[in-house]
C-alpha positions in Angstrom: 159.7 99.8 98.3 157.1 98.0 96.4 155.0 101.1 96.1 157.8 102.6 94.2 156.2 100.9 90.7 152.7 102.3 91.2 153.7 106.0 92.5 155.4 105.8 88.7 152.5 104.7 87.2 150.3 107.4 89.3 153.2 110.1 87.7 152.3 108.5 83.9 148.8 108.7 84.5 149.6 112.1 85.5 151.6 113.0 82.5 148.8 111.4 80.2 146.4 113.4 81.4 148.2 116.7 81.0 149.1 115.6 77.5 152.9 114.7 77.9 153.0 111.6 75.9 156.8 111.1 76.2 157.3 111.6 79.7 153.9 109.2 80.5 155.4 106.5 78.2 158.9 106.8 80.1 157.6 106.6 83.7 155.3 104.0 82.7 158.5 101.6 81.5 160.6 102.7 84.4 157.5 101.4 86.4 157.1 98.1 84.6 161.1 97.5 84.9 161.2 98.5 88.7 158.2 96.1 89.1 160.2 93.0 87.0 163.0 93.7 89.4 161.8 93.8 92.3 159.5 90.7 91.8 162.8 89.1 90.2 164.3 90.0 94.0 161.7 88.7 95.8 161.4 85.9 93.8 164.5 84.4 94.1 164.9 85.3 98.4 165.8 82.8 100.0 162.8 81.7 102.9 164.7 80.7 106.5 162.0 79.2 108.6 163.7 77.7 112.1 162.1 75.5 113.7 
């Protein structure tokens, strides 16, 4: 699940390289939002630690 982010950014380095400015700008912002949420859901888990 927390690979997700960086496969998008490996697909917008992709796009970059083969000159698609559009689509390498959107999947770079679709990686920086899925990485905000999913730091935003692992952030705010709750840790249960029995002892």
């Amino acid at each position: 699940m927390m690979s997700l982010p960086f496969v998008l950014f490996a697909c917008g380095l992709g796009a970059a390289w083969t000159s698609r400015r559009v689509a390498a700008l959107g999947f770079w912002v679709a990686g920086v939002l899925m990485l905000l949420v999913l730091f935003r859901m692992h952030a705010t888990d709750v840790l249960n630690i029995a002892l």
